[in-house]
N, C-alpha and C positions, 0 to 999 in steps of 0.2 A: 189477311189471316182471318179464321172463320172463330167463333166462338164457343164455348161449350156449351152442352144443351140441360145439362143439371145445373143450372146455377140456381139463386133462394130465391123464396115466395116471401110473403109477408115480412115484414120489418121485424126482430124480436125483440128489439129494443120497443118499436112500439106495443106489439101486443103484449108483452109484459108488461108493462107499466101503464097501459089500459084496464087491465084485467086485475089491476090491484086496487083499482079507484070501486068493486064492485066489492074484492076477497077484503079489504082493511075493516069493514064495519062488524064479517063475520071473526074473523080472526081476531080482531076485540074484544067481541062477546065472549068468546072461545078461551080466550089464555085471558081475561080480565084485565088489558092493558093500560096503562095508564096515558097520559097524553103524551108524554116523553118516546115511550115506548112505538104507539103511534108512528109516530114519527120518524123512529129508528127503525120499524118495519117498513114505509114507506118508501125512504130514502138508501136504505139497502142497494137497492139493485144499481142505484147510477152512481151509490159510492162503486162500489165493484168494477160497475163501468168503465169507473176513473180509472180505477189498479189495473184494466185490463187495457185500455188507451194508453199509458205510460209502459208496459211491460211490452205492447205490439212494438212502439218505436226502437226497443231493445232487440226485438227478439223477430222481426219483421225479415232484416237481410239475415238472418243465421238458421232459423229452423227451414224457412222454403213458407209459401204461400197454401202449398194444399195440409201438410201437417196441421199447422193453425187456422184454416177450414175447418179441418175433421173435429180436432182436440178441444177447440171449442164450442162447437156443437155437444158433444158429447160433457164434460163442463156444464153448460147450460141444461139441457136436458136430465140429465143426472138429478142436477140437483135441483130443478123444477119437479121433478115428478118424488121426491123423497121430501122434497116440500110438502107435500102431500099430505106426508105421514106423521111429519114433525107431531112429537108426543107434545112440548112447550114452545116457550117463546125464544128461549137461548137458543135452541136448535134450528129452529125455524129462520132468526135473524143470521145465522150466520151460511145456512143454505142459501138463504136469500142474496146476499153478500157474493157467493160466491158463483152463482148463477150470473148475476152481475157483471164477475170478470169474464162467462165465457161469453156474454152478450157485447160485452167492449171490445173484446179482439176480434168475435166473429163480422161484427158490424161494420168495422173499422179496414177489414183484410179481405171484405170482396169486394169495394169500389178496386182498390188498386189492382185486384186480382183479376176482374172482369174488363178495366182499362187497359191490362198489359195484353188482353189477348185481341180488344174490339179495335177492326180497322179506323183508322184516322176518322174516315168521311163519317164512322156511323159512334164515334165514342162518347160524343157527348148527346148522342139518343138514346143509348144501353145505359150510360151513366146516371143518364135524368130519368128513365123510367126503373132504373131501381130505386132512387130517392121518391119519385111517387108512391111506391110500397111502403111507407108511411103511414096514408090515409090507410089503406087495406090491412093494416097493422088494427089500427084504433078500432075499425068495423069489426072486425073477427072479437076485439074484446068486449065491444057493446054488445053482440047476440051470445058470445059464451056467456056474459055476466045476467044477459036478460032473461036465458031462455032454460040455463043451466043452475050457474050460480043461487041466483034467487028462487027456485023454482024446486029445485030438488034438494034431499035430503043429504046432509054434510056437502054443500053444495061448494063450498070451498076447497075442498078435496078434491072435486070433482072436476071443479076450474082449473087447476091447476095440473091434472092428469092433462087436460085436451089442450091444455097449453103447452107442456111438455112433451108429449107421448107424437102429434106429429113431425116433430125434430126429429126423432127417429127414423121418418121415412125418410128426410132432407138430408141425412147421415149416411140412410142406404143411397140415394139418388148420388152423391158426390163420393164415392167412396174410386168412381173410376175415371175420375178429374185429374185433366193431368198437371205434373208441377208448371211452371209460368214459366216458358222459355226464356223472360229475361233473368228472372233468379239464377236458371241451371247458368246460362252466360254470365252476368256475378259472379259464379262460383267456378269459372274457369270452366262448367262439364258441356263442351259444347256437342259432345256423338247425343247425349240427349236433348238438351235441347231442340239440334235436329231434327232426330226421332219425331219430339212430339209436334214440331210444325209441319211436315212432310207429311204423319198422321193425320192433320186440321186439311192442309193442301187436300190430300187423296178424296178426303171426306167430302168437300166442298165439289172437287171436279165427279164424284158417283152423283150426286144429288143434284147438280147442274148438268151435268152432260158437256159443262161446256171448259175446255182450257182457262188457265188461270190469266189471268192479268200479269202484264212486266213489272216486279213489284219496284215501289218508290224507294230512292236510297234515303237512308235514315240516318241521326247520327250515333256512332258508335258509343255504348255505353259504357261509362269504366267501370274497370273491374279491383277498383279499391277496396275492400270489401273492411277494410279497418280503419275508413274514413270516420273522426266522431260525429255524433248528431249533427254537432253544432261547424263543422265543415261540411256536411250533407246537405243542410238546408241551406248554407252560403254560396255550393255548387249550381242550387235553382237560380240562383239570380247573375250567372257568369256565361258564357259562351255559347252552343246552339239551343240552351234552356233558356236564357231569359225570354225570349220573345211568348213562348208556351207557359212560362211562370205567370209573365205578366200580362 
């Protein structure tokens, strides 16, 4: 199976929380924070993260893989660029906050989303060079804070636009991403499913010229879809999963 070609760029977990180690000293001056407060602005974004890593594990098998793509892009973005604007510090923390949740689900919902579609031989190469988007996370915050933040006038304002505002193209780029053919299979809809691997198929053999490979059989995944958590994760470690678990 071929992969999609919108998948993300930079980390937003990292370049957010790079990019606040330059905005906290302005953002202090700015709303007269105390050291408490500080620290509540700080720490913002990866409580959020938290709420959004707990609410993925919920809402993971039941919305679909590209809905919580989109939703939390837009989440994030939203509320990094109204950061912006924040009049105070109340508002400001709790944009922050909530920026957060869409950086936990979105960060969290494209390893699995990019594993379900990367063939075998190449998935933990797709896997490991999205986890290197990391460092390229932290670089893009060092030159906004270096060149921007410090540099220009409400420069905090400013950070936070170019932090937010290219999410938007990342939004337009995955807008024609298709749902994850093992969710639709989860969910019983397997004419789509089809659909979109027969689409990946078509795509792959125009671009190579060349017929597809006999594909490998695989084992079939259940389709419980009201298994709890805590029988989902006991499932990883029972029958043609353990070996892949472990």
């Amino acid at each position: 199976m071929g992969t999609p070609d919108r998948l993300p760029g930079p980390r937003l977990d990292c370049l957010d929380l790079g990019i606040m180690s330059f905005l906290l000293p302005l953002i202090t001056t700015a709303f007269a924070l105390s050291g408490s407060q500080q620290g509540l602005v700080a720490s913002a974004t990866l409580a959020g993260a938290f709420v959004g890593d707990l609410s993925l594990a919920l809402a993971g098998n039941r919305v679909g893989r590209k809905p919580l793509l989109l939703w939390s892009l837009v989440l994030y973005s939203g509320c990094t660029l109204l950061s912006a604007l924040a009049p105070d510090y109340t508002l400001l923390l709790v944009l922050r906050f909530l920026a957060g949740v869409g950086v936990g689900v979105n960060a969290n919902i494209v390893i699995p989303y990019l594993a379900e579609f990367a063939p075998k031989k190449a998935r933990a190469t797709y896997v490991g060079s999205l986890a290197g988007f990391f460092g390229l996370g932290y670089v893009l915050a060092a030159l906004i804070g270096t060149f921007v933040v410090a540099r220009v006038d409400h420069g905090r304002r400013w950070g936070l636009v170019l932090v937010g505002l290219p999410v938007v193209l990342a939004l337009w780029w995955r807008r024609s991403l298709p749902e994850s053919p093992r969710y639709l299979l989860l969910k019983g809809r397997d004419a789509e499913a089809e659909a979109v691997v027969a689409a990946l198929e078509d795509e792959v053999r125009r671009r190579t010229g060349r017929p597809l490979p006999a594909p490998e059989p695989v084992p079939v995944a259940a389709r419980d879809t009201d298994l709890s958590a805590l029988r989902q994760f006991a499932a990883l470690w029972q029958g043609p999963w353990l070996r892949q678990t472990s």
